[in-house]
N, C-alpha and C positions, 0 to 999 in steps of 0.2 A: 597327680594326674591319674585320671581313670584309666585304663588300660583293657578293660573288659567290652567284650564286644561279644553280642548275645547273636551266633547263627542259628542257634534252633530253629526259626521259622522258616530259613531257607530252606532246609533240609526235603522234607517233602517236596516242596517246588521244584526242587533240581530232581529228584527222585522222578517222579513223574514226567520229568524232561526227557531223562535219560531214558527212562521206561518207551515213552512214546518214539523216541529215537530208533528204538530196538526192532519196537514194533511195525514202523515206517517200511526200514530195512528189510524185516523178513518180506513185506508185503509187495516192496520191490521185486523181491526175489521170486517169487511166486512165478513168475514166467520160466525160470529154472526147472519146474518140478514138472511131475506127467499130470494130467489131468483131472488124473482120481485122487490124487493130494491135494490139486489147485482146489476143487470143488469141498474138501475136506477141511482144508484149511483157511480156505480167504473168510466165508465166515465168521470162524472164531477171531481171525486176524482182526478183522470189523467190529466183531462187538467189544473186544477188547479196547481197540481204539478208542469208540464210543464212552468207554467207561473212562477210563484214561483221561478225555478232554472232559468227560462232565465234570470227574474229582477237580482237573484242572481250573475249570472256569468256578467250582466252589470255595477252593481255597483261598484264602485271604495271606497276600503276601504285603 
Protein backbone atom coordinates (compact mmCIF):
# COMPACT_ATOMS: atom_id res chain seq x y z
CA UNK A 1 0.00 0.00 0.00
CA UNK A 2 1.07 3.39 -1.00
CA UNK A 3 1.47 5.64 1.89
CA UNK A 4 2.72 8.68 0.11
CA UNK A 5 0.70 11.60 -0.10
CA UNK A 6 2.16 14.60 -2.05
CA UNK A 7 1.03 18.27 0.01
CA UNK A 8 3.32 20.31 -1.93
CA UNK A 9 0.55 21.93 -3.86
CA UNK A 10 -1.22 22.97 -0.75
CA UNK A 11 1.37 24.71 0.64
CA UNK A 12 1.06 27.98 -1.08
CA UNK A 13 -2.67 27.75 -0.83
CA UNK A 14 -2.67 27.83 2.80
CA UNK A 15 0.26 30.24 2.65
CA UNK A 16 -1.76 32.80 1.17
CA UNK A 17 -4.62 31.94 3.34
CA UNK A 18 -2.79 32.76 6.22
CA UNK A 19 -1.21 35.68 4.68
CA UNK A 20 -4.55 37.24 3.80
CA UNK A 21 -5.84 36.38 7.30
CA UNK A 22 -2.98 38.68 8.69
CA UNK A 23 -3.65 41.05 6.40
CA UNK A 24 -7.66 41.20 7.23
CA UNK A 25 -6.68 41.72 10.93
CA UNK A 26 -4.17 44.46 10.72
CA UNK A 27 -6.91 46.32 8.45
CA UNK A 28 -9.45 45.63 11.07
CA UNK A 29 -7.37 47.17 13.44
CA UNK A 30 -6.84 50.35 11.59
CA UNK A 31 -9.51 52.09 13.59
CA UNK A 32 -6.90 51.60 16.61
CA UNK A 33 -4.28 53.84 15.28
CA UNK A 34 -4.26 57.94 14.90
CA UNK A 35 -5.03 59.16 11.64
CA UNK A 36 -1.68 59.79 10.25
CA UNK A 37 -1.00 55.91 10.34
CA UNK A 38 -4.62 55.19 9.28
CA UNK A 39 -3.79 57.28 6.01
CA UNK A 40 -0.21 55.67 5.88
CA UNK A 41 -1.17 52.38 6.23
CA UNK A 42 -4.77 51.33 4.75
CA UNK A 43 -3.14 51.87 1.52
CA UNK A 44 -0.58 49.58 1.49
CA UNK A 45 -2.90 47.20 3.67
CA UNK A 46 -5.06 47.50 0.24
CA UNK A 47 -2.70 46.88 -2.33
CA UNK A 48 -1.31 44.19 -0.50
CA UNK A 49 -4.62 42.45 -0.24
CA UNK A 50 -5.17 43.08 -3.98
CA UNK A 51 -1.99 41.14 -4.61
CA UNK A 52 -2.71 38.36 -2.17
CA UNK A 53 -6.29 37.57 -3.85
CA UNK A 54 -4.92 38.09 -7.41
CA UNK A 55 -1.89 35.32 -6.54
CA UNK A 56 -4.96 33.54 -4.99
CA UNK A 57 -7.38 33.35 -7.76
CA UNK A 58 -4.11 32.26 -10.15
CA UNK A 59 -3.08 29.46 -8.23
CA UNK A 60 -4.28 26.12 -9.22
CA UNK A 61 -5.09 23.95 -6.37
Amino acid sequence: MDMSFDFEPVYPHHDLLIELGQVEMAMDRLSERDEKQRLMLQPRLESRMSSLLEALNHLAV
